[in-house]
GUGU-230719 format. One record per residue (C-alpha): residue number from 1; residue in one letter; x, y, z. Coordinates in pm, 1 decimal. Example, Ala and Ser with C-alpha at 12.3 -4.5 7.8 and 13.67 -1.06 7.14 Angstrom:
BEGIN
    nr   rest          X          Y          Z
     1      A     1230.0     -450.0      780.0
     2      S     1367.0     -106.0      714.0
// end
This chain:
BEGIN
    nr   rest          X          Y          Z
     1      X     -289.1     4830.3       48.8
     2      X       58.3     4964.4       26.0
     3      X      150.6     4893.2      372.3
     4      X      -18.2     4512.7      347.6
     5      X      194.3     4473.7       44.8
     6      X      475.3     4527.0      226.8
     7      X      411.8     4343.3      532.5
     8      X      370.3     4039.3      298.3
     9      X      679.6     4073.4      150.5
    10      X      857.4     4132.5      441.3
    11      X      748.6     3817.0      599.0
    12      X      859.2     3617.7      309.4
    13      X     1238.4     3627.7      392.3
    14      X     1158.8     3493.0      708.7
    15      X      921.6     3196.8      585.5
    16      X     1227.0     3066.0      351.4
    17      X     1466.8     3095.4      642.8
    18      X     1214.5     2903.3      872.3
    19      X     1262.8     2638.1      606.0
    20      X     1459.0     2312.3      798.6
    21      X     1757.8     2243.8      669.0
    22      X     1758.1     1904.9      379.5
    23      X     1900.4     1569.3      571.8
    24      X     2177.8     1491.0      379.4
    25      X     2230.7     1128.5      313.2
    26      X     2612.7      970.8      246.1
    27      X     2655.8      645.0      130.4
    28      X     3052.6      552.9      145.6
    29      X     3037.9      298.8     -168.8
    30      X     3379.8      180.8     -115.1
    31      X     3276.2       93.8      243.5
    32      X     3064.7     -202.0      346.8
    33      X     2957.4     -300.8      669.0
    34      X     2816.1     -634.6      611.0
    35      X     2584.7     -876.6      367.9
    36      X     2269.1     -866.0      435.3
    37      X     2096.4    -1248.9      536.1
    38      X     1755.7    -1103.4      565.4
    39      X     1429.0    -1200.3      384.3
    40      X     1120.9    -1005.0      345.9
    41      X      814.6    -1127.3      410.2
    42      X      437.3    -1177.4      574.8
    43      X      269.6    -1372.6      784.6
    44      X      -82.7    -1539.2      723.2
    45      X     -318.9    -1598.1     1039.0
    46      X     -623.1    -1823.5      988.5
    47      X     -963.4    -1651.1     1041.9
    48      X    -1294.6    -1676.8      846.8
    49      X    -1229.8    -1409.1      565.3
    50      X     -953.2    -1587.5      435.7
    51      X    -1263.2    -1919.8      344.7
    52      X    -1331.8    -2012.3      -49.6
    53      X    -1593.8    -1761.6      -79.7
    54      X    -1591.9    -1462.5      121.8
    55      X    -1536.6    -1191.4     -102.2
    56      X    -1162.9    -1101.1       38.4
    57      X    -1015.3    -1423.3       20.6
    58      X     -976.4    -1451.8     -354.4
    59      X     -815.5    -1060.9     -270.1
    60      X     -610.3    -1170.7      -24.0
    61      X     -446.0    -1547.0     -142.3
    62      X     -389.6    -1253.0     -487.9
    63      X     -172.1    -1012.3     -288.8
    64      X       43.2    -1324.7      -99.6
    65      X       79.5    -1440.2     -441.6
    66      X      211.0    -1105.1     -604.4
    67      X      418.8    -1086.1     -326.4
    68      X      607.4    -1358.8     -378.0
    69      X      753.9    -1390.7      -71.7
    70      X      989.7    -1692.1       62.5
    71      X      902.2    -1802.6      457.6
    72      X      556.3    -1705.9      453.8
    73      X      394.5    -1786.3      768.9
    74      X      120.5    -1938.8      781.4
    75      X      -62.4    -2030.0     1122.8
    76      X     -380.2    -2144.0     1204.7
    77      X     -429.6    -2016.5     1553.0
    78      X     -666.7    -2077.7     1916.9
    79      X     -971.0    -1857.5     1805.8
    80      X    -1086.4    -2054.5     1575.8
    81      X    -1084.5    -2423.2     1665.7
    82      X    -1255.3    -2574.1     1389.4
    83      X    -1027.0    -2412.1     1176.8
    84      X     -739.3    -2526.8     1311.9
    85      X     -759.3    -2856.7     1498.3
    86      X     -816.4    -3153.0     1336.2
    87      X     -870.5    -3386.9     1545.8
    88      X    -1121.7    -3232.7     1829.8
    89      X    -1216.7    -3570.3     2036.7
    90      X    -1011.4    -3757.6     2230.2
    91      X    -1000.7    -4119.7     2000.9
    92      X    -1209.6    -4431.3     2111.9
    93      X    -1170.5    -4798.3     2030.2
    94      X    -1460.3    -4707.0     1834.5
    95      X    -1405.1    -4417.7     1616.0
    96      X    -1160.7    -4094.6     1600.3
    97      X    -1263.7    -3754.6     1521.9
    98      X    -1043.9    -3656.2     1210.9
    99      X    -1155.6    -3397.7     1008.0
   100      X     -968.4    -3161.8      729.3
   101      X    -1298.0    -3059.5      539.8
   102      X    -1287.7    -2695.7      711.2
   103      X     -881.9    -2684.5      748.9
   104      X     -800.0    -2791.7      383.2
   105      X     -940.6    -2565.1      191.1
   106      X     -703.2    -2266.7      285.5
   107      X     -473.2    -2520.8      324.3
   108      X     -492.3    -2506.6      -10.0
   109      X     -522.4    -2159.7     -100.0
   110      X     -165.0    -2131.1      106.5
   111      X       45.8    -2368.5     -151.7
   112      X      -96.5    -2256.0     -457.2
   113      X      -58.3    -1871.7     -359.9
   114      X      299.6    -1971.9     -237.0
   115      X      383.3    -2217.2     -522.1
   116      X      771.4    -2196.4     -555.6
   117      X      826.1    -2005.7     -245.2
   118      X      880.4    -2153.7      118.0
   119      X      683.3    -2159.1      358.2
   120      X      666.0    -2232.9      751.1
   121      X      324.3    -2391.5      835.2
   122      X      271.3    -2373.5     1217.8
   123      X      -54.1    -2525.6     1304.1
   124      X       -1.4    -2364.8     1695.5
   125      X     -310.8    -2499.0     1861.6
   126      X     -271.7    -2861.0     2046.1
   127      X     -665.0    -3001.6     2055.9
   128      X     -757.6    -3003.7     2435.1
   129      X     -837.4    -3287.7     2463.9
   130      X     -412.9    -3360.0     2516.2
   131      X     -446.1    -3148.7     2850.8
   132      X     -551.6    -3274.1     3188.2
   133      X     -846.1    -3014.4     3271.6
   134      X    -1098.3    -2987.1     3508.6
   135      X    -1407.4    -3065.7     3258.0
   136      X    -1393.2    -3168.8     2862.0
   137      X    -1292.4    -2826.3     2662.4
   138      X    -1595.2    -2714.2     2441.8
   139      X    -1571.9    -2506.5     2119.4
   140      X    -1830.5    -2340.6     1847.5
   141      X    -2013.6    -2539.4     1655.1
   142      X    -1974.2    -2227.9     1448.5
   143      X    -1635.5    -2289.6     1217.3
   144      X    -1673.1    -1913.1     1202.5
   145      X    -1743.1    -1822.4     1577.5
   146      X    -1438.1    -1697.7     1770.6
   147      X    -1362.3    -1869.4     2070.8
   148      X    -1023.3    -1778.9     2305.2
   149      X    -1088.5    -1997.9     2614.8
   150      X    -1004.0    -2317.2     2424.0
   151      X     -621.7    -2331.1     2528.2
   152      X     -684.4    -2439.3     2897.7
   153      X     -455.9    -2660.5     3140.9
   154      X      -59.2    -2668.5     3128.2
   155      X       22.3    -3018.7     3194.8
   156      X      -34.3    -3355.3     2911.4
   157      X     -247.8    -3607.2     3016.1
   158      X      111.4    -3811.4     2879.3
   159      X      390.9    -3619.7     2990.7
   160      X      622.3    -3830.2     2795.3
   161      X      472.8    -3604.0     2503.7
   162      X      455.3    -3913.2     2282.3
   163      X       63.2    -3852.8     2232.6
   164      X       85.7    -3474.0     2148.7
   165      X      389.3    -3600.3     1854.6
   166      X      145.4    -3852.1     1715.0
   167      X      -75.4    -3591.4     1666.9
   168      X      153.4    -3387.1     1472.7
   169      X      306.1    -3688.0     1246.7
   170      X      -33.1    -3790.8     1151.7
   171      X     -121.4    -3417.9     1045.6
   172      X      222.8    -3391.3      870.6
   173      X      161.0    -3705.0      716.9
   174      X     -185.2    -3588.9      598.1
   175      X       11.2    -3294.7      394.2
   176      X      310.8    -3453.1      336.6
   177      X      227.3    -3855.0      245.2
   178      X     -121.1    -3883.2      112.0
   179      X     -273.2    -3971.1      426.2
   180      X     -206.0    -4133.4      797.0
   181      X     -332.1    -4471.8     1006.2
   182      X     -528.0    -4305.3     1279.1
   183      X     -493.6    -4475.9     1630.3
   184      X     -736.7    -4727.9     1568.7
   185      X     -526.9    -4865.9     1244.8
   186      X     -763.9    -4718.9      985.9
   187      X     -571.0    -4552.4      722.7
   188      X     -714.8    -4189.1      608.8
   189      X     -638.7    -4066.5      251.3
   190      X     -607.8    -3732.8      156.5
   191      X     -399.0    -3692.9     -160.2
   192      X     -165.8    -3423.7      -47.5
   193      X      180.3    -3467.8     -117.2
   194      X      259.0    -3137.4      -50.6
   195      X      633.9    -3013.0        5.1
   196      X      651.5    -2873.9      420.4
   197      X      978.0    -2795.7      409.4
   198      X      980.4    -2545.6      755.2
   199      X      743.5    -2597.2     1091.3
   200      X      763.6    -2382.6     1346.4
   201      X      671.9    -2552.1     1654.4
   202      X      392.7    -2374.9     1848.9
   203      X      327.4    -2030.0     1898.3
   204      X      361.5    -1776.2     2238.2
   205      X      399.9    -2092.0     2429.8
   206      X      521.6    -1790.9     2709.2
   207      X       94.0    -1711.3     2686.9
   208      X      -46.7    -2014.0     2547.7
   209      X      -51.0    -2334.2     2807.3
   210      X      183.9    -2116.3     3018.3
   211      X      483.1    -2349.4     2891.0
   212      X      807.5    -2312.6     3110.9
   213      X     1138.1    -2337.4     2896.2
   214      X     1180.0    -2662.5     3009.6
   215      X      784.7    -2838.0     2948.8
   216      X      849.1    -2607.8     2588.7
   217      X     1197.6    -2802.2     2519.9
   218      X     1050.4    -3136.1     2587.6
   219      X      775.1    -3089.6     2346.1
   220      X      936.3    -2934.4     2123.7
   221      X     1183.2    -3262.4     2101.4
   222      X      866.4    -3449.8     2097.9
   223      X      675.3    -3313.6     1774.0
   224      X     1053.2    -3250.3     1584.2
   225      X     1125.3    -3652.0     1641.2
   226      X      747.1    -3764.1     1549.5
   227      X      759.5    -3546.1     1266.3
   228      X     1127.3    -3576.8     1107.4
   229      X      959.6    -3988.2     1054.3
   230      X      706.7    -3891.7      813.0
   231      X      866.7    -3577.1      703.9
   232      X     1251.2    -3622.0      690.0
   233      X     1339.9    -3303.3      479.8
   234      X     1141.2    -3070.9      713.6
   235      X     1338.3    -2808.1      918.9
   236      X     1218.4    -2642.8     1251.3
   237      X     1145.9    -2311.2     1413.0
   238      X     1122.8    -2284.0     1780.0
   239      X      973.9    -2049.7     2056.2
   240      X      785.3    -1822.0     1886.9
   241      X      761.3    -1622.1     2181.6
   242      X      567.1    -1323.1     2221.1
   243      X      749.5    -1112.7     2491.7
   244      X     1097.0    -1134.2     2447.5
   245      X     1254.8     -920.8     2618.9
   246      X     1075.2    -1112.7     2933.3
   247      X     1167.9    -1475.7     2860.9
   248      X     1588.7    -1476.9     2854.8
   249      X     1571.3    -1743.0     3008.1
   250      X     1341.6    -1944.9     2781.3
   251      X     1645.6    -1869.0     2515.5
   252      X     1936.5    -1954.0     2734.6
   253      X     1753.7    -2362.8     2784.8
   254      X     1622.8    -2403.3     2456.7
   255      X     1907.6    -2301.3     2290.1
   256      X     2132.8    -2463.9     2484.1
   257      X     2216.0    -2828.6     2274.7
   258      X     2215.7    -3040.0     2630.3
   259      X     1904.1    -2965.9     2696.0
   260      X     1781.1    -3189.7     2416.1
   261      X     1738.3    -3520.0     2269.6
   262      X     2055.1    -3632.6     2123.9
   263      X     1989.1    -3531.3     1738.0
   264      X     1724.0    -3270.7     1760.1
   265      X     1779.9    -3038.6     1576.9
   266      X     1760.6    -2619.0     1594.4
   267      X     1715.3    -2474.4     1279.6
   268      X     1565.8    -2143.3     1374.4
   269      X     1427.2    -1978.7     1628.8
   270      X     1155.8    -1692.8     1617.9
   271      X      998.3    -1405.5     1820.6
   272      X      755.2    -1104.1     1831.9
   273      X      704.8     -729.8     1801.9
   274      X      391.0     -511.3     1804.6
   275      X      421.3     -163.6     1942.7
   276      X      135.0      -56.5     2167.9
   277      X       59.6      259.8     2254.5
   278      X     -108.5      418.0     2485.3
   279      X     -531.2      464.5     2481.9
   280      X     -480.6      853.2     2530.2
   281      X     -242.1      872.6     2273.9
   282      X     -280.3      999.7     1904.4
   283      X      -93.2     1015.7     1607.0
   284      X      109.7     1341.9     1691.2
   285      X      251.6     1070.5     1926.0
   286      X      263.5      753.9     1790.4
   287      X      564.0      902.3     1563.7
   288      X      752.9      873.1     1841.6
   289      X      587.9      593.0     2039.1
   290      X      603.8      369.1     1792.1
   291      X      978.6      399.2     1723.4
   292      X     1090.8      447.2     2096.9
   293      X      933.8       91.6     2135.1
   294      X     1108.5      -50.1     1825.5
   295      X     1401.9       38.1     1950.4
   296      X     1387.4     -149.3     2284.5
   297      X     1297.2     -425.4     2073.0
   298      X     1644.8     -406.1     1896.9
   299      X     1816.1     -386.5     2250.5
   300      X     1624.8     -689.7     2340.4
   301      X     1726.1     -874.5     1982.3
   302      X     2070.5     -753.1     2046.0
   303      X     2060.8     -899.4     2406.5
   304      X     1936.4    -1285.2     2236.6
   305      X     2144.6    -1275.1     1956.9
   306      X     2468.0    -1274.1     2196.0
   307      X     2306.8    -1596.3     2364.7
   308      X     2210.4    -1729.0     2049.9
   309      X     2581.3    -1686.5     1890.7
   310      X     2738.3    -1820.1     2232.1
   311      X     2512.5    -2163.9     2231.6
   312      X     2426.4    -2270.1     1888.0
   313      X     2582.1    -2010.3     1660.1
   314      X     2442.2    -2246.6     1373.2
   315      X     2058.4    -2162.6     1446.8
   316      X     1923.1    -1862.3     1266.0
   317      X     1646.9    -1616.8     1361.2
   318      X     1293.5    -1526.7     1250.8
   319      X     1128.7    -1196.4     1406.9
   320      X      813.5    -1330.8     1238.8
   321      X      544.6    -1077.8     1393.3
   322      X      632.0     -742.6     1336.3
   323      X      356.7     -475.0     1354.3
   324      X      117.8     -261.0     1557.3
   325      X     -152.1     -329.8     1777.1
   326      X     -365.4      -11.6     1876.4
   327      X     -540.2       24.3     2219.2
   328      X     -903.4       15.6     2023.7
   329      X     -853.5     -340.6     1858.6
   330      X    -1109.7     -586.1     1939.0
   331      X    -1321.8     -330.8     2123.9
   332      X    -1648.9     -156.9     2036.1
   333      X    -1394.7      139.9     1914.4
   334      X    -1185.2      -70.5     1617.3
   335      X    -1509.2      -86.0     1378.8
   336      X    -1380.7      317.1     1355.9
   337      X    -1073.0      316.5     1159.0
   338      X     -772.7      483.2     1225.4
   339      X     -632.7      813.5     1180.8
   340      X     -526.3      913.5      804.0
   341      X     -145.2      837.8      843.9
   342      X     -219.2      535.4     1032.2
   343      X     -128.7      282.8      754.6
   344      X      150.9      463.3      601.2
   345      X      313.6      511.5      973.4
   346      X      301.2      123.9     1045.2
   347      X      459.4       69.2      699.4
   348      X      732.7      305.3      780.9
   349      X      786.4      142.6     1139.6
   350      X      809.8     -215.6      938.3
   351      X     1072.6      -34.6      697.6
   352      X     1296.9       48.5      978.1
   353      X     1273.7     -256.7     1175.6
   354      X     1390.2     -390.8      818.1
   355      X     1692.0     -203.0      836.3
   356      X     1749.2     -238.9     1181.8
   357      X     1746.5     -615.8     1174.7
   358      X     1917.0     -640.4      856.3
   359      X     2178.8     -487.4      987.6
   360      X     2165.4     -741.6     1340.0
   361      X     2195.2    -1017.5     1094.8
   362      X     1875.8    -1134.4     1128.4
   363      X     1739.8    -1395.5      854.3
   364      X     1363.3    -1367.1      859.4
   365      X     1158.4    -1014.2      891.0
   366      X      834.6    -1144.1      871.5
   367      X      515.9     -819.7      894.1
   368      X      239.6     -905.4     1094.3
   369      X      -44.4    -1024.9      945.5
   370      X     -202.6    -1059.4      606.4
   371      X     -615.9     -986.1      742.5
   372      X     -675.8     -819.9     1069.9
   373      X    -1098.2     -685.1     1083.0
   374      X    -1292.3     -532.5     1335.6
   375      X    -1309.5     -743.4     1634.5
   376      X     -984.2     -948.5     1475.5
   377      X     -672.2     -717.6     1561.3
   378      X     -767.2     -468.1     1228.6
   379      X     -491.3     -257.3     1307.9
   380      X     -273.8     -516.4     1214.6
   381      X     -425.7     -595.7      889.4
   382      X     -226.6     -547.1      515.6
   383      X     -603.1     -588.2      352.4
   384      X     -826.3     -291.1      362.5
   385      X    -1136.8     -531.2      482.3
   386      X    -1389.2     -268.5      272.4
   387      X    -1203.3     -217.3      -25.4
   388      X    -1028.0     -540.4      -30.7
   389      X     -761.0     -420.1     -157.6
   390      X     -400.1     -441.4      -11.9
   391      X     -316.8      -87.3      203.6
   392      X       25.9      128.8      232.0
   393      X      153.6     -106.1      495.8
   394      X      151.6     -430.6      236.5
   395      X      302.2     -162.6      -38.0
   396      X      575.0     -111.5      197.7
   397      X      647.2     -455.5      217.9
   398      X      637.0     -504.8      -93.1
   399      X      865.2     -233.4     -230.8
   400      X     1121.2     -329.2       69.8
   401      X     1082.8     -727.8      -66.1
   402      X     1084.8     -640.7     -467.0
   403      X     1439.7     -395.8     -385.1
   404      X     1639.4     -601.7     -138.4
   405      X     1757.2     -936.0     -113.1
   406      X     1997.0    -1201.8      114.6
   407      X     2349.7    -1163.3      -25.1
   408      X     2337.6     -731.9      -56.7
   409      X     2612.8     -543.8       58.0
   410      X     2547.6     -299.9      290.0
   411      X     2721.6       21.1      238.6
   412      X     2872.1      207.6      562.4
   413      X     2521.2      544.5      519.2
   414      X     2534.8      842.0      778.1
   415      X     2304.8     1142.8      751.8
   416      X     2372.7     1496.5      862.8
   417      X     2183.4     1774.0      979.1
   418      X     1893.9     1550.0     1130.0
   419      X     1855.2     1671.2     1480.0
   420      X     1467.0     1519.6     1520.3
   421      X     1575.3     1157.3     1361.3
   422      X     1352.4     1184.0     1147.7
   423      X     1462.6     1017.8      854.8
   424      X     1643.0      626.3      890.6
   425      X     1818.6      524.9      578.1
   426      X     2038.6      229.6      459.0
   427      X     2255.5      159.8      130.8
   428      X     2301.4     -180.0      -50.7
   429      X     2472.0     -321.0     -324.6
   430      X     2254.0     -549.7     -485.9
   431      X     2390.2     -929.9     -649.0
   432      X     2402.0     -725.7     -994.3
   433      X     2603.3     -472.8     -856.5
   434      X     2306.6     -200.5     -850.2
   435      X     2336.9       90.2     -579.3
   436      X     2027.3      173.5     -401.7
   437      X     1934.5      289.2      -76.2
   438      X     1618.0      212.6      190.9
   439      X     1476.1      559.2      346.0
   440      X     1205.0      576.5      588.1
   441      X     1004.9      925.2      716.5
   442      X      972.4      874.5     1105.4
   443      X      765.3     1245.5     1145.5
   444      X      472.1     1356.2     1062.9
   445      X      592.1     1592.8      842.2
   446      X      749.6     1631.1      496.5
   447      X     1139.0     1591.6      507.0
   448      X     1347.7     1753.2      201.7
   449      X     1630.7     1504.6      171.7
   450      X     2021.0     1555.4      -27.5
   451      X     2109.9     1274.2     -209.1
   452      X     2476.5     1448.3     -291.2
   453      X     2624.8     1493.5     -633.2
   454      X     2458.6     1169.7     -839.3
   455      X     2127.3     1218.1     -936.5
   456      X     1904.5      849.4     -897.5
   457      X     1780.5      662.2    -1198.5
   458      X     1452.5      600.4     -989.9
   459      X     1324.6      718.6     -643.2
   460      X     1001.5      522.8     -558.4
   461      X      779.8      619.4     -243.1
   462      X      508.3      466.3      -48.5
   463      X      322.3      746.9      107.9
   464      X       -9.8      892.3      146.9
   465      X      -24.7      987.4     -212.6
   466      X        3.0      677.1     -361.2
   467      X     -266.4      525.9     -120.8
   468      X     -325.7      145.5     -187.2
   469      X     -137.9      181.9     -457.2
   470      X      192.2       50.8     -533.2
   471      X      487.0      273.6     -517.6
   472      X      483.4      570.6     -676.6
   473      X      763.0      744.7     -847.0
   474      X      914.0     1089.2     -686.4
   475      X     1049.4     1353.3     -879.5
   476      X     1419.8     1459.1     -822.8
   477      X     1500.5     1828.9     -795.1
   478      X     1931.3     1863.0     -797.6
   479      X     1959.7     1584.7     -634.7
   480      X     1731.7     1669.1     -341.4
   481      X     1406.9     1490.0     -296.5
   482      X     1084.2     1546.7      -91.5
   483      X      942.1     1225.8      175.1
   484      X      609.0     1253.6      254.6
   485      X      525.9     1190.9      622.1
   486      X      568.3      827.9      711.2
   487      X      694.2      791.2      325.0
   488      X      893.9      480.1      272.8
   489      X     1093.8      517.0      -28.1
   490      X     1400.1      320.4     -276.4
   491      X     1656.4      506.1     -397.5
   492      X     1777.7      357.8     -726.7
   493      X     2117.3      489.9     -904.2
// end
């Protein structure tokens, strides 16, 4: 026993020197390096749980409401066509097909959840019917049914585009002005004077109809003319492309002014992220994965935002689908769900992409998407589809959204003594002149952090310990604190 004894203790001097050094954070105060232009906030894809009446939409529309969020996007989207056309048949001399009883609903649900906020509506899926195909398009009779083969053919049955804009005026118009005349002259009343006052124009036209830059620009100055004459107030986002850093040249025509109708104009433009990693991987990887990836991302945001600046310097940019998309999703394998760590990693790769971008400038950081499920992308999901409850990645939006706002100074922040990167960090001062600082956990592993000689007012984390909870508050221990792995935490002094 004596020996054991001392074996123990002799090992203990060794243990605390093991211990890694803290990170230690400096924030120069008297040193900014720019004011931040960048929003927080979510987007919201139409699918079948979001309905009056499943049990997790009333969840759901709750948490994009408590959010509060400006620029929520909202898209009904290609798997669902009943959803999200609304006017499936081709129109006769006898009768058209016009139909909002499935669509409005959520509709709906959207502008009361969002009431006071913006939002940017982007109903992305053109009915079929507009294409020249080899055979009629079908769909589900099943509003519910999933369907992705109903975005077929690349070229308009009118290339002058004029059809596919009356489309969009009259569904503006539905929103916007009470109701439309249909094509036959028979006026359709709906009530809805509802304010739209951002429409992004498609979505991953790079994927869906295969759109070249220049078929893209055409439309694009198609629906933006037919829909500035019911809606004059409404302002535009374009693209929406999914692979950026493979379509330059989709940026370099639209954003070019000569390659438009005199007058159109460019309000915004917008484009995707989701990391992917591999099948074989696991979380001991993903750390780095995920990260690695968001960073090529930045190169390629840094690479458009130099065309952007050097052709229309006025437009400003929405990365509005951030997020992760795992190998299982939509597989047999995504009804198992992920790894503990999962959540709270995502959250922490949104939280840096937040600072990233902030610091790029850009105006819109929009995480991807409000319900993902098993066989619909549940990877990507901020609603815990059993629970119903909102999960570490919509807590890390939310802290992120409640802290930070356009118009804080960003303070010139280093950190020392970090030799895996494991810890990403920026500091603001806020409108009322509070100092406070963004920190994100990369690792999968706790990080002791020095916060120098002021001790906060606050710290709160989003880790693994505060679940699907909302932020929890850290202790402070002379000016050092403790992140959790993946924690995403405010700094408040």
């Amino acid at each position: 026993m004596k020996f054991m004894r001392i074996g123990l203790f002799a090992l203990l001097p060794l243990a605390a020197s093991a211990q890694p050094a803290p990170v230690r954070l400096a924030i120069d105060w008297n040193h900014p390096i720019g004011v931040s232009r960048s929003s927080a906030t979510l987007q919201v894809v139409v699918n079948p749980p979001l309905r009056p009446g499943d049990p997790l939409s009333a969840p759901a529309w709750k948490a994009v409401r408590n959010l509060g969020a400006d620029y929520v996007r909202y898209v009904p989207w290609l798997p669902y066509p009943r959803l999200a056309v609304a006017e499936l048949k081709p129109p006769t001399p006898q009768k058209t097909s016009w139909d909002f009883s499935q669509i409005d609903p959520m509709m709906a649900d959207l502008m009361q959840a969002t009431a006071g906020h913006s939002t940017i509506v982007n109903f992305s899926t053109i009915p079929a019917w507009l294409f020249q195909t080899a055979k009629p398009v079908t769909y589900p009779a099943d509003a519910n049914q999933v369907d992705w083969h109903y975005t077929q053919g690349t070229e308009l049955v009118d290339p002058s585009g004029a059809a596919l804009g009356d489309y969009y005026a009259r569904l503006v118009s539905w929103y916007t002005n009470g109701g439309f005349t249909d094509e036959n002259g028979v006026r359709h009343t709906s009530g809805h004077h509802y304010a739209l006052p951002w429409w992004e124009v498609l979505n991953e036209i790079d994927f869906e109809h295969s759109m070249t830059p220049q078929q893209y620009t055409q439309r694009y100055d198609a629906i933006v003319s037919a829909i500035h004459r019911v809606s004059p107030q409404t302002k535009f986002v374009g693209l929406a492309l999914a692979m950026p850093s493979q379509s330059p040249r989709y940026f370099e025509y639209f954003l070019d002014h000569r390659n438009h109708k005199p007058g159109i104009p460019l309000d915004m433009i917008s484009y995707h992220f989701y990391a992917s990693p591999k099948p074989a991987e696991t979380l001991d990887t993903w750390q780095y994965t995920f990260f690695d990836q968001a960073d090529g991302f930045l190169s390629t945001v840094r690479y458009i935002e130099s065309i952007r600046k050097r052709l229309s310097p006025e437009t400003r940019t929405d990365c509005d689908e951030l997020g992760v998309i795992l190998p299982t999703d939509n597989t047999a394998a995504d009804k198992t769900p992920p790894p503990a760590g999962y959540w709270n990693l995502a959250g922490a790769l949104y939280a840096y992409l937040y600072i990233q971008l902030s610091q790029l400038g850009i105006d819109v950081i929009g995480e991807s998407q409000l319900v993902g499920y098993p066989t619909q992308f549940p990877s990507v999901s901020m609603m815990d589809w059993i629970t119903r409850r909102p999960n570490a990645r919509y807590q890390a939006l939310r802290l992120i959204h409640d802290s930070f706002h356009p118009g804080d100074r960003m303070m010139q922040t280093s950190l020392a003594d970090d030799p895996d990167s494991a810890v990403a960090a920026q500091g603001f001062v806020t409108a009322q002149g509070q100092r406070m600082a963004l920190l994100v956990n990369k690792r999968e592993r706790p990080v002791i952090l020095s916060l120098g000689d002021a001790t906060p007012r606050t710290v709160l984390a989003v880790d693994e310990s505060s679940g699907e909870n909302p932020a929890r508050n850290l202790s402070v221990n002379a000016q050092t604190i403790t992140l959790a792995p993946f924690a995403v935490a405010v700094v408040a002094w």
